[in-house]
N, C-alpha and C positions, 0 to 999 in steps of 0.2 A: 672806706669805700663810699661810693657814690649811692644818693638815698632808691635810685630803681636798683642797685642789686642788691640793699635788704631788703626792699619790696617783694623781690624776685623768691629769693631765700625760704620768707615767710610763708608766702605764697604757696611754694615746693613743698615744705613742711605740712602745711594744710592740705595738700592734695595726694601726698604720699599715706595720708590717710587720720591724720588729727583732726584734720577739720570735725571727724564725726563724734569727738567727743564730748561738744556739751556746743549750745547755741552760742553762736556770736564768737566762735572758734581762729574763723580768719580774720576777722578784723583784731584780735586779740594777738597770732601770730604778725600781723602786717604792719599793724601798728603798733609792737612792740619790739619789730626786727631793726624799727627807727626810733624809737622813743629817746636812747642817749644822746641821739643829736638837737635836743631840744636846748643843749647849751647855745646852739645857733642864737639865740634869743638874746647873746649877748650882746650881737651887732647891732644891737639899737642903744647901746649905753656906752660900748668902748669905739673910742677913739681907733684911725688908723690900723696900726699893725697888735692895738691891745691886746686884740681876739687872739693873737696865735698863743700867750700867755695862760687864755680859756677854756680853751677845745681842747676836746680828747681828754678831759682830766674827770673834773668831779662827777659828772653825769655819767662817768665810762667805768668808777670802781666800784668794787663789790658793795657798797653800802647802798649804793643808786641802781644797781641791776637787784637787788631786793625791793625796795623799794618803789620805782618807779612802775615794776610788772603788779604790786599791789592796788596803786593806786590807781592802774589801765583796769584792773580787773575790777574796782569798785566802781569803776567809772560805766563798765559797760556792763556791769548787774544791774547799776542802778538806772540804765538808759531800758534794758531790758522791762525791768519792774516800770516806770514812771509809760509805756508803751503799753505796756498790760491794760493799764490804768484807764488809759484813754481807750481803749478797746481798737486800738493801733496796729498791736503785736503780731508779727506775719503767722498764718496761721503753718506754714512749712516749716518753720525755726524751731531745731531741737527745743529741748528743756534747757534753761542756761545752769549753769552749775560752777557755783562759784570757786571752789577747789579747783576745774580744771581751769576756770579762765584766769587764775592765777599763774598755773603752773606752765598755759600755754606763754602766756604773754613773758612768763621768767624764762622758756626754752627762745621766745624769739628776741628777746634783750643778750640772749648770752652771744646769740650771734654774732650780734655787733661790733662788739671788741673783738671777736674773733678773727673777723674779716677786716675790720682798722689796722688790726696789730701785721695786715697780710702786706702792706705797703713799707715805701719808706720816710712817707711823714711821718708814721708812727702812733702809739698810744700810753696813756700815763696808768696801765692798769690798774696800779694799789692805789691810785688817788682817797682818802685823803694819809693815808697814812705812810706814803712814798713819792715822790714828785718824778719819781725814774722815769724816764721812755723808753718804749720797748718796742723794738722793729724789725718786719719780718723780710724786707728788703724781696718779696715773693712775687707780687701784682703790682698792676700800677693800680692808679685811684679809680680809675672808670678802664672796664676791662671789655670791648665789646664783645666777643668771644663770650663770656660767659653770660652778657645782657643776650645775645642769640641764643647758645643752648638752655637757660633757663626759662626764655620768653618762649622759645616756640614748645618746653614741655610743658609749662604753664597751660598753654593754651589746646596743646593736644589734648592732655589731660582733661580740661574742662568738657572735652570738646567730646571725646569717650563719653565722660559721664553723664552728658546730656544723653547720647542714646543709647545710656544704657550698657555699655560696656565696662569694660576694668580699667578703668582710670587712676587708680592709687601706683600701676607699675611703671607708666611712663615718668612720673613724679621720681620714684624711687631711684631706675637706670640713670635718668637725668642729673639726682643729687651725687649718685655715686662714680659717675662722668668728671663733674664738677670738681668733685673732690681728688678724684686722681688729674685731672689738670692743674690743680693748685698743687699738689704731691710735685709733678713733673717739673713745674718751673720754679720749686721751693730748691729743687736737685741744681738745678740751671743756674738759678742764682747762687748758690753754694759753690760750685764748682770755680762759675766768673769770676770769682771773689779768692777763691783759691789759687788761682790760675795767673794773679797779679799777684807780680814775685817784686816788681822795680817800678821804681814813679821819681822823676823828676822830683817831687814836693816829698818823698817819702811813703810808705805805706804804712804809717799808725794809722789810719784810719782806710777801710777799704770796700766801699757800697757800689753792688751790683745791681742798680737802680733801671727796673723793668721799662720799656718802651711802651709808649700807647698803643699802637699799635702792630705792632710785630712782638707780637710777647713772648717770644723765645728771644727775642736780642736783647742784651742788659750792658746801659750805658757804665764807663766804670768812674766813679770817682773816686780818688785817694790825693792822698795828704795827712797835714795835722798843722795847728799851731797857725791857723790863718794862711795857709797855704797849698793850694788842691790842684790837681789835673784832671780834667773830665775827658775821658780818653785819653785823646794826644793832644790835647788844650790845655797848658797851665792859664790858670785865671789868675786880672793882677789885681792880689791881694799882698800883704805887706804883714809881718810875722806877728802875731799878738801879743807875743811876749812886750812888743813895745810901748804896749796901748795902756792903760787905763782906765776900765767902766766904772768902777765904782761911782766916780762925783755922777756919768752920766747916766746909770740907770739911778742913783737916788734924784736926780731931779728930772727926767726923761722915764716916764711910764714906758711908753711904746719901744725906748731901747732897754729896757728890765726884761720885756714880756716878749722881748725878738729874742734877747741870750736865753732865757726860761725853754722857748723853745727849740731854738737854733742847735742842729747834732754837725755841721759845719762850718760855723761863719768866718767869713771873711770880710776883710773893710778894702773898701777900694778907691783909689783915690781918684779924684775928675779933674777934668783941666781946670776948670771953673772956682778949684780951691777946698771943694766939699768934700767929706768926707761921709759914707756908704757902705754900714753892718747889712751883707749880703749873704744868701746861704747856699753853698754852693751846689745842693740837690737842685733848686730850684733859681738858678741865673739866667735869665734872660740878656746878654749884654746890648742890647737894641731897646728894653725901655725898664724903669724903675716900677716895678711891681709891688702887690700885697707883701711880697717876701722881701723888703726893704725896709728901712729907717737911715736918716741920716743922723749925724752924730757931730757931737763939736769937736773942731782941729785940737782941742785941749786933750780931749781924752785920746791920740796917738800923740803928743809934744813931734816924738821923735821923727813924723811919718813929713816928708815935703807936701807941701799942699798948695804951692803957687801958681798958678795956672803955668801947661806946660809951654813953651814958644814954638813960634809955628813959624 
């Protein structure tokens, strides 16, 4: 999901009533509801489409949701202490306590995969000791519906507690709002997926892929083997079995780290002679996006690639 609804999440968490357990509480939830996306940091070293190869893996499995919530909590004891120091230290901010700011910052890491795993790009949970991806085909990636219900309890909540009122229950109804709207369209998506019986291209393959903004409609894609229908659109791709990646992901980084991640791809061919590893959750056929790489005519032999005549 998108970095404002871990914000949101964390946020909720802190105000449904942990924030009271030890200083420096919400920044511990908040910035720890985001911490796995610190793989981001890869896009300043990879190339292209490397990054899809990246993300969602080592920062996202249980080694890293230990780990990272430790070193947020050593981070923000010792910002606490070094504040003391200076005679800085607000004088309203609980006692910090290290035990909780661990244990907060490991409840708002666990979120995170939680809510990745809610989409259909998907997440590599057991990273490093599994490369699987695991998808929950439930939300899309940025949900505004839930940026609205969690933003306006965020702020009701605040907003109690400035005068003095009970602010921990709007947090709480909010989360458990939340949660059964993710229940409803986990149903929704289930069902979509169920419900496609027939597909031009086959149904080995069959993802009920949430809309942006109508999130009860789910677009369908089905197929297998380089060959998909997104709804009633088959896309033209040409059957994999004919291709050969091997010579090109040993010498093409960026087509290794597209199949690594890729839970549909297809190749498609252009007038122009090129050939185009595409993934068919995410085709735009109007322009060559993030979710692209092209590929050498070598590795389909079989596939025409002549420009077509006009």
């Amino acid at each position: 999901m998108d970095n404002l609804t871990h914000s949101l999440v964390g946020a909720l968490i802190g105000q449904a009533g942990l924030k009271k357990k030890t200083g420096l509480a919400m920044p511990a939830l908040i910035i720890g509801a985001n911490l796995p996306d610190i793989d981001a940091a890869c896009l300043f070293w990879l190339e292209g489409v490397q990054h899809l190869g990246f993300r969602r893996g080592i920062t996202h499995g249980p080694p890293a949701l230990v780990l990272l919530p430790l070193i947020l909590a050593g981070l923000l004891y010792g910002f606490d202490r070094w504040q003391a120091k200076r005679g800085k230290r607000p004088a309203r901010r609980l006692p910090v306590s290290f035990k909780w700011l661990f244990l907060l910052s490991f409840i708002g890491c666990l979120t995170h995969p939680a809510l990745d795993w809610l989409n259909v790009y998907g997440i590599r949970l057991l990273e490093p000791f599994s490369d699987k991806w695991f998808y929950g085909d439930t939300l899309f990636i940025i949900d505004i519906w839930l940026w609205a219900l969690m933003g306006f309890a965020t702020w009701f909540s605040l907003r109690r507690e400035k005068r003095g009122g009970e602010w921990r229950k709007p947090a709480r109804i909010a989360m458990a709002v939340a949660l059964g709207y993710i229940g409803v369209n986990g149903m929704v998506s289930n069902q979509a997926a169920q419900s496609l019986t027939s597909s031009p291209t086959g149904t080995e393959i069959v993802i009920a892929s949430p809309s942006p903004f109508l999130s009860f409609r789910r677009e369908l894609i089905s197929g297998g083997n380089g060959l998909y229908t997104v709804d009633d659109k088959t896309l033209p791709g040409v059957p994999l079995d004919r291709c050969d990646f091997r010579r090109a992901r040993a010498e093409d980084a960026s087509v290794d780290a597209f199949l690594i991640w890729s839970r549909t791809p297809f190749v498609e061919p252009q007038e122009d002679g090129t050939l185009w590893l595409r993934d068919a959750r995410f085709y735009d056929p109007l322009a060559r996006d993030r979710f692209s790489v092209q590929i050498p005519a070598s590795a389909c032999p079989q596939v025409r690639t002549e420009p077509s005549p006009r």
